[in-house]
N, C-alpha and C positions, 0 to 999 in steps of 0.2 A: 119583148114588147116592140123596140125598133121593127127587128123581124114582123111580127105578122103586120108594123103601118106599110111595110115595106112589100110585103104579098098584098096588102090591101090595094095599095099604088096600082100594080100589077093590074091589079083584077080593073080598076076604075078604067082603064085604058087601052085594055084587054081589045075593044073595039076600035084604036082610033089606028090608021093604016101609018101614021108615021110614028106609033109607041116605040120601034125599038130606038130613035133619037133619043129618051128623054134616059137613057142607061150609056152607061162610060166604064171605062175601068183605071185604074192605079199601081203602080210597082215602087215602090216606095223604100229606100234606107238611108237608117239612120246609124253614123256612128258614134255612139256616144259614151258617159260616163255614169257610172255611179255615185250618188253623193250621200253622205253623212244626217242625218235629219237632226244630231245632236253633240256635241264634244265628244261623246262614249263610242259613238259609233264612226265618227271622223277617224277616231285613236284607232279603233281596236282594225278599219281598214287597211288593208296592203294592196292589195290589186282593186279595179278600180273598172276594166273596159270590160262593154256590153253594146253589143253590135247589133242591132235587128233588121230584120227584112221584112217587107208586109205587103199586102195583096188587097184591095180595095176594088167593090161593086160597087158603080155609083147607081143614084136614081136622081133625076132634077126637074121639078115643075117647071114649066114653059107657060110663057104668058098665052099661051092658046087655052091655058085649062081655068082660065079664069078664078084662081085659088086665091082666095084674099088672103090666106095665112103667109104662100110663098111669096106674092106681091110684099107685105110687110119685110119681109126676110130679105128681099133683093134677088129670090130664086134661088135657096139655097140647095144646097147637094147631100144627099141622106145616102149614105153607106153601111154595107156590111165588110168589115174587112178580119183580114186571118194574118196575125203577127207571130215570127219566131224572132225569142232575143236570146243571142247566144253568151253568156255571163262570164267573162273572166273574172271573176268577184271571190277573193278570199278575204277571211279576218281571223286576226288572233288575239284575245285578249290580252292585257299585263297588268301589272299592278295599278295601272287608274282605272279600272274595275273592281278594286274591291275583291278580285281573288287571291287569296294567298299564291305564294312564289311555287307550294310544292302541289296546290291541286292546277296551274295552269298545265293546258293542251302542250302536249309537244308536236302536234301538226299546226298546218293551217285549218281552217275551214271554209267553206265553201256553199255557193248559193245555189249551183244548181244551173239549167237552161229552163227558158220559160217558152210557151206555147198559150197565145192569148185569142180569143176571136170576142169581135165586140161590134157594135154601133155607132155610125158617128154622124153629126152634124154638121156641116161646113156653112158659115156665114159669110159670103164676101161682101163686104166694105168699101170698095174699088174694084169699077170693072170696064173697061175699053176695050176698044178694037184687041191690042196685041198684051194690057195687062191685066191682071186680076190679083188681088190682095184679100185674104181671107185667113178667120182666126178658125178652128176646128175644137170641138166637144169629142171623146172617146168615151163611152163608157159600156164595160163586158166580164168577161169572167175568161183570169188566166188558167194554167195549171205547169207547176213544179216537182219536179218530184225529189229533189235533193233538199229538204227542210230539217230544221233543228233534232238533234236528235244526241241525247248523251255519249252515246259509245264512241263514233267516229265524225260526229259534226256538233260539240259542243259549244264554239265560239260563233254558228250561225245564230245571231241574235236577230235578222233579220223575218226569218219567213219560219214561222211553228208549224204550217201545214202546207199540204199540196196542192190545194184550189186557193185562187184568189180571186176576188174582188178586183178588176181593171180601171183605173181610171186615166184620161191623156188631157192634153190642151198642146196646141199648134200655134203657130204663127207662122205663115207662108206666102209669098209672094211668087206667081207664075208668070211664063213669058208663052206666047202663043208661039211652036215654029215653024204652023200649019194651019191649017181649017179646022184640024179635029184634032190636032197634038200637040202636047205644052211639055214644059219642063218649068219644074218647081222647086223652091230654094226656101227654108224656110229652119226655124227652131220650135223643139216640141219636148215637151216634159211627159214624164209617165210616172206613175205607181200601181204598185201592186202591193195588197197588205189582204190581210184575213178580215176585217175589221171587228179585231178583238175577240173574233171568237175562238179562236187559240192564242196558246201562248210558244214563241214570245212574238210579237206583232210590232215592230220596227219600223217593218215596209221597207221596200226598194225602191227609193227614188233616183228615176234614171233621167238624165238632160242631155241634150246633143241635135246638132245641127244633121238635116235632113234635106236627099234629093230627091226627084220622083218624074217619072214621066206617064202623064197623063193620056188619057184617051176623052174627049166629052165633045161629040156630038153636035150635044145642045146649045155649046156654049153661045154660038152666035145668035140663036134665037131668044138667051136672054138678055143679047146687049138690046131687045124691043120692046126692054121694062117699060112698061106705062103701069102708073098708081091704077090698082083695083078701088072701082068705085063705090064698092058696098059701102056700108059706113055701119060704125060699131059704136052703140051708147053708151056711154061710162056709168058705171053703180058703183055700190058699196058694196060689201055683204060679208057676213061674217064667220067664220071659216072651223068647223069644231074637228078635231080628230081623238083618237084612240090609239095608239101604239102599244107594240109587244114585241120583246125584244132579246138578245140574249148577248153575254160575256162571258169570258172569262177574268181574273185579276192579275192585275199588277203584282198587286200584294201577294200572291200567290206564287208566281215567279219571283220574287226578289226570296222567299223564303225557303224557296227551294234552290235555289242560286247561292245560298249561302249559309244553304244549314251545315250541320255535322255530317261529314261526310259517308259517317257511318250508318245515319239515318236511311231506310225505306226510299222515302219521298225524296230524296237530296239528288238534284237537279234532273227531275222525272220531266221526261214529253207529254204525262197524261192531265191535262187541269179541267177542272168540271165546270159545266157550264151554270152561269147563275141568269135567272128570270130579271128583265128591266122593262120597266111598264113608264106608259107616260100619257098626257093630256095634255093639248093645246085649244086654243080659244085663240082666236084671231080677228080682230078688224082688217078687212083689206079695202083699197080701195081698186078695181081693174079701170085703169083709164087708157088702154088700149088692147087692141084685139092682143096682142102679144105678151102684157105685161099689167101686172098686179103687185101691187108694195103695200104694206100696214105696218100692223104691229099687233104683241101678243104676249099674254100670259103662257108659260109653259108649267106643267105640273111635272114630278118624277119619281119614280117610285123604285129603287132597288133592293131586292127582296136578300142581297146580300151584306147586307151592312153589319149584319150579327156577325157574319165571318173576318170581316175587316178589323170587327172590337176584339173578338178575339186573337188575331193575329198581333195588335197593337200591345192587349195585356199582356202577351210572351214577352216582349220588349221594353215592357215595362212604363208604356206610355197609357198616360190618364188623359183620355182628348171625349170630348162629346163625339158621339155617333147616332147619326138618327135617317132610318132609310128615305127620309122627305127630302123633296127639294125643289126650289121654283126658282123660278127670272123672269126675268124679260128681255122679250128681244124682238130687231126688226128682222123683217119678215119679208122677200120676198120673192117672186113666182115667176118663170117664163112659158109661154107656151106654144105649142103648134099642134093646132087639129086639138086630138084628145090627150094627146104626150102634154109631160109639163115638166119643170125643172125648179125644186123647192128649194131653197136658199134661206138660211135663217144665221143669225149672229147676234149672240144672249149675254147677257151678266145674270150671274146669281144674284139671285137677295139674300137668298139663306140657302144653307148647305155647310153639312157636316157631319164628313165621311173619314174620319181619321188624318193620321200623321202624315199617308201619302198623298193623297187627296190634296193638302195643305201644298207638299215637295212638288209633286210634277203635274198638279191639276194648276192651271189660270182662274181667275175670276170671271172668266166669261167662256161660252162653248161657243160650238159651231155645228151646223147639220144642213145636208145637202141629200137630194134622195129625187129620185125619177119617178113619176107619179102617171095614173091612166085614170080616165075622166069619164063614166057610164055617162053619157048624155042623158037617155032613156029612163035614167032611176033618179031624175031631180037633178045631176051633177055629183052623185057617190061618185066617191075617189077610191083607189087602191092605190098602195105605192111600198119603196121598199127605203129607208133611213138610213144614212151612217153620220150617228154624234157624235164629235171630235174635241177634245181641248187642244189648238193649236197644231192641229193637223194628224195629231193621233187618236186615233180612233177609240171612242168608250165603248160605244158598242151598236151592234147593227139589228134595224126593228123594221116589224111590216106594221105599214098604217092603214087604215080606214079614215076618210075623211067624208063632210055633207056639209055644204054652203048653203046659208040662208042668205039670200039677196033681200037687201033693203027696196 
């Protein structure tokens, strides 16, 4: 979606004799670490470095294009860029996992190198003649190819498949050491997970301090910020979607992670995927071109919860199961042009999905999802979901969305 706002740019400019100003580029590394998302996966690490290198296309609105979206922004900088992270990353389990002494690895395991390209958004917050301070948005789709696998990578608890879901956040501060070249200092977090659609789903969270030497052009034509004078009316409106979604379970992996060794299923790469459906209703209020906040009813529906009761009866646990579930939660939305950025954070009211559900679910979720706005069809939405309890992923759904404006 970045992609084609990014040919779109292109095309609008296509005609203006100074367009190739408003493109820069990026060389960018970062060396950094892997960290632990939980006590289990703190323990079971032993190596730890992941080095990557990355390549960044910039694009950047100049106040000549009279864009009230970039005006809000401060002239922000939209990229396509192409990262390799090269993983020195092993783990071995022991006995604070839960495995007996005689089924643990007698290797290490291992994560793998990753190969990610993705989209990003850079907002600077600070900008002068010779400094600029800006936080950056990543979001793409990696690909690994050394993932969980019983035979020779059983203790990769991290990555179950070979495509991932991208996501980054930045904090950077640059020093100009030219007219058109800078040097950037700055700290940036990443992950990569499946978002639940395989198992086992960990994710790799990598942190580490980054350099880069920039190329931009345009930079001095946007120290000639003046506020775009359009002006934007504030409404209400209320916001309904549809989602459809898919997982696979926890439950599922724990069972096969520690069944009878002699079992079929006993600790298999293959888990099925289950249907997750959902409804929201939303009040929002949009009180600026760039930002909308409410709040909402969410509905939920997992067409799995029959298989959760029956994994619970094997163990002999008597718990309610019922595949309903709702909260509430606030709600809100960032946008630029037709692109938008959905942010939501719930409490349950009710929900009840077994033993596990109880263990490693929170009372409250979280969802975040990159959404595309048909102007032309009312304001339908399309967009793509990942719902999280506390930064792990339940599972990942495409929405439809239709806003009635008060």
């Amino acid at each position: 979606m970045f992609l084609a706002m990014l040919l779109g740019s292109l095309s609008v400019h296509a005609s203006d004799k100074d367009s190739l100003q408003h493109f820069g580029y990026e060389v960018r590394f970062t060396p950094g670490r892997v960290v632990g998302s939980d006590s289990y996966v703190r323990a079971w690490l032993k190596k730890t470095g992941s080095v990557s290198l990355a390549g960044e296309v910039h694009y950047s609105p100049l106040p000549s294009d009279s864009d009230a979206f970039a005006s809000d922004f401060c002239y922000p900088t939209i990229s396509l860029g192409l990262k390799y992270s090269a993983n020195d990353v092993t783990l071995h389990r022991g006995a604070e996992s839960g495995i007996a002494t005689d089924q643990m690895a007698s290797y290490d395991s291992d994560i793998g190198n990753f190969v990610s390209l993705y989209s990003s958004f850079s907002r600077p917050f600070f900008r002068n003649t010779h400094w600029e301070a800006d936080y950056v948005l990543n979001i793409g789709a990696g690909y690994g190819g050394h993932k969980y696998n019983p035979n020779d990578n059983v203790d990769n608890g991290l990555t179950g498949s070979k495509w991932f879901i991208y996501f980054g956040i930045g904090f950077y501060a640059m020093y100009r050491i030219s007219h058109d070249f800078g040097i950037k200092a700055g700290l940036e977090f990443c992950h990569h997970s499946n978002g639940a659609l395989n198992r086992p789903n960990k994710g790799v969270n990598a942190v580490g301090p980054a350099i880069a030497l920039c190329y931009s052009p345009y930079y001095e034509s946007t120290l000639e910020h003046t506020r775009f004078a359009g002006k934007f009316g504030k409404y209400f409106y209320m916001d309904f979607s549809l989602g459809i979604g898919a997982k696979t379970l926890h439950e599922d992996w724990q069972y096969t992670q520690y069944a009878d060794p002699s079992a079929d299923y006993y600790r298999t790469d293959k888990f099925k995927l289950y249907a997750a459906y959902s409804v929201q209703a939303d009040v929002m209020y949009r009180y600026a071109r760039r930002w909308a906040s409410g709040i909402g009813m969410d509905l939920f529906y997992g067409s799995y919860s029959s298989r959760v009761k029956y994994l619970d009866n094997l163990h002999g646990v008597d718990m309610a199961h019922s595949p309903w579930s709702y909260g509430i939660a606030a709600k809100h939305e960032v946008f630029y042009h037709q692109f938008s950025l959905a942010m939501a954070l719930g409490v349950y009211l009710y929900r009840e999905m077994g033993e596990n559900a109880k263990i490693i679910e929170k009372p409250y979720y979280e969802r975040i999802g990159l959404h595309y706005t048909f102007s032309h069809l009312g304001g339908l939405s399309i967009g793509c979901n990942v719902k999280a309890h506390f930064a792990a992923a339940d599972y990942t759904e495409f929405v439809i969305g239709f806003p009635l404006k008060f």
